[in-house]
Residue, then its C-alpha position, 0 to 999 in steps of 0.5 A: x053337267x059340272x062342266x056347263x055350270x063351270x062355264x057359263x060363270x067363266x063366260x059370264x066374267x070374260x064378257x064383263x072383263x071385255x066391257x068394263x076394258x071398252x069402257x075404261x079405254x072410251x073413258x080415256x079417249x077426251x074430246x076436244x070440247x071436253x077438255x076445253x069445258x074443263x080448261x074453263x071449269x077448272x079457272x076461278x069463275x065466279x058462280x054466274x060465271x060457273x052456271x053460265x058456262x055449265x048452261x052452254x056446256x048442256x045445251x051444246x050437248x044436246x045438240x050434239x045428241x040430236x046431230x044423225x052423225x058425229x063428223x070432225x067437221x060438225x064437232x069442230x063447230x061445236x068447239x068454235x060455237x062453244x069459245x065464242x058463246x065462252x068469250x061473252x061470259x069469260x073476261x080477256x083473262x080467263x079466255x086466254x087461260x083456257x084457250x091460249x091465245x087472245x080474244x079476237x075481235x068477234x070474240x072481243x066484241x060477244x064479251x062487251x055486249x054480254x057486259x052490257x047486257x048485264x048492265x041494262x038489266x041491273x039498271x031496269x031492276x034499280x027503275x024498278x025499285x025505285x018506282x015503288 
């Protein structure tokens, strides 16, 4: 009887050796859509910058959760869909301090529209205001 109750606690703190090892060697392990995600988060982004990003971030997750399979090739087009949505909210020097290299011209162009965007909905809020 002395002997099962040395036991069990022995097995008890072997096992969650082995788990809290897993985790922390799965912890180290950082994908390339994180460390991207963290490259931009890391910049001096301004707060509509920050929560638009972030907003990406999750929903490109979620996305990812619903996926049946984790391939290289699906997580590759998570990344691509990742730095083209990033290059509307980021200006030409934040991308290239994130990623490297230079918008290109599809990358150039989801950053004008994004502006423009921003544009039409700060003069609709003027007409607005001005109508009352």
């Amino acid at each position: 009887m002395v002997r099962t109750s040395r036991v069990a606690p022995c097995l008890f703190l072997l096992t969650l050796l082995i788990s809290l090892l897993s985790m922390g060697l799965d912890a180290r392990h950082v994908s390339q859509f994180d460390e991207l995600f963290h490259n931009i988060d890391r910049q001096d982004l301004d707060p509509q910058q920050r929560i638009a990003i972030r907003a990406l971030r999750n929903r490109i997750r979620d996305e990812q959760v619903q996926m049946p399979t984790n391939f290289s090739t699906q997580s590759h087009q998570f990344v691509s869909e990742f730095l083209l949505c990033a290059s509307g909210i980021l200006d030409d020097q934040q991308f290239h301090k994130a990623t490297g290299r230079p918008k290109s011209p599809q990358q150039q162009l989801r950053y004008e529209l994004r502006q423009l965007h921003a544009e039409i909905m700060r003069l609709q809020r003027l007409t607005r205001h001005l109508n009352r």
